[in-house]
N, C-alpha and C positions, 0 to 999 in steps of 0.2 A: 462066320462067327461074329464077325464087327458087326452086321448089322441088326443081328440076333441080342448080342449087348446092348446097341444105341436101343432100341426099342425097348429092354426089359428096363434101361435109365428113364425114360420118356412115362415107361407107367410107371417105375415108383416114382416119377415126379408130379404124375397129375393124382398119383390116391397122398402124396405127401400135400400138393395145393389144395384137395380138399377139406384135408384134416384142418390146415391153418385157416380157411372159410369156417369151418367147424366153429374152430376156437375165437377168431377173431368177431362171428354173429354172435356168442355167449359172452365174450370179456369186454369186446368194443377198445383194442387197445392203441393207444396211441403210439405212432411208430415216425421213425425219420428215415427218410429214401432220399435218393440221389437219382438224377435224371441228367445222362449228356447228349446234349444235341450235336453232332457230328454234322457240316454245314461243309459243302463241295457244289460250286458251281450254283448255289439259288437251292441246290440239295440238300436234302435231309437224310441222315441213315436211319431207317425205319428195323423195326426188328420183329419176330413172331416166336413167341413161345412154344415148346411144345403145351403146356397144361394150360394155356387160354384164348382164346379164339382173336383177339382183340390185336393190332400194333402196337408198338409203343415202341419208347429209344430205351439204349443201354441203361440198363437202373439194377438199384437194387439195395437195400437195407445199409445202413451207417452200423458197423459194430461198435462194441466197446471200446476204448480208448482209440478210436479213429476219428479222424476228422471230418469234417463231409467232403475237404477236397480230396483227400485217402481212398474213400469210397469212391468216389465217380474214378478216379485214375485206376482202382482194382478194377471197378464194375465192367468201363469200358475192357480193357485187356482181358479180362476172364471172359466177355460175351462177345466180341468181336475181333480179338486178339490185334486192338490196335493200340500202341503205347504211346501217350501224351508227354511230349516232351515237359519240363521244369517251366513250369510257368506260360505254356501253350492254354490249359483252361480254365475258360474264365467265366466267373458266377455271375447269373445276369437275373438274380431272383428267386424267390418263395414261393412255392403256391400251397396252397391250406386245402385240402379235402377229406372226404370222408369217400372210402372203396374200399371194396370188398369187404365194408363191413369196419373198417380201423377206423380211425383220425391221424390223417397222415400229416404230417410236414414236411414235401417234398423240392429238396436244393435243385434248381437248376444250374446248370453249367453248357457252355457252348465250346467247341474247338474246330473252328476254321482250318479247312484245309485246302495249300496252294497246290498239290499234288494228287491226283488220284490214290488211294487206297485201297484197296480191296479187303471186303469184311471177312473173317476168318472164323465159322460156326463150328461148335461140337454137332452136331445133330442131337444132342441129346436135349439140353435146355434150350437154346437156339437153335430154329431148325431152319429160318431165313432170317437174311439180312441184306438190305438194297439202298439204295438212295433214290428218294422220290422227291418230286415237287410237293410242297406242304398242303397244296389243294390236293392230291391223291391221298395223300396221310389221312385229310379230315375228309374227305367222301368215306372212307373205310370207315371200320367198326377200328374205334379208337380208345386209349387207354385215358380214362377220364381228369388225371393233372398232366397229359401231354396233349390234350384238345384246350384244356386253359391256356397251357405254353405256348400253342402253335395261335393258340386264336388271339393271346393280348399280344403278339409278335405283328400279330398282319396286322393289327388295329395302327399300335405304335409306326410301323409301314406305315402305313394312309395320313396319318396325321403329321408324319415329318415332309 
């Protein structure tokens, strides 16, 4: 029966990410996202949706009266059930795009870990979650303001 659930979650979430494609190619609306990078060992925690073919890291919309450091500490804990201690993450930047169709304004944030972790997925929104070297992340089909993130990351690298 649980996996008969995870799956009937998994389609209403990819005819619910259609509809917001829908709406978002007609209104063009500007939106604020959060983006953490989870960093272990030169690693990145990578993540995969169910409703989008693409990687990306833990994200996901800033609500109302939230802050965007609110969000990234929800976002992480609800997609990978890892909780950031008080003042563990830390904002290392903006990035400005336009995907799927919005104009986004997406916070990045990083959290360093001395310890292994293990990611902890619903199957239903999250259906994987790993830690790669950032060269595997960008080989992949990648989420278009976390190929910015990863790529002014390694520039910044080479230049220091």
């Amino acid at each position: 029966m649980g996996a008969l659930l995870d799956a009937g979650w998994r389609l209403g979430l990819r005819v619910a990410y259609r509809g917001l494609l829908a709406y978002s190619f007609v209104f063009r609306p500007r939106r604020r996202a959060v983006f953490v990078a989870v960093w272990r060992d030169g690693r990145v925690l990578a993540i995969r949706n169910s409703y989008r073919s693409w990687l990306t890291l833990p994200a996901g919309g800033v609500h109302r009266r939230e802050s965007p450091l609110e969000a990234a500490q929800r976002e992480l804990h609800e997609e990978v059930g890892i909780a950031a201690p008080r003042g563990a993450l830390r904002f290392v930047g903006e990035v400005a795009t336009t995907c799927e169709y919005a104009r986004d304004a997406c916070a990045f944030y990083e959290l360093h870990l001395d310890a292994p972790a293990e990611p902890c997925v619903d199957r239903r929104e999250v259906v994987w979650a790993g830690f790669m070297s950032p060269r595997d992340v960008l080989r992949d089909d990648v989420a278009p303001p976390v190929r910015d993130y990863l790529e002014q990351r390694a520039r910044a690298a080479l230049a220091s």
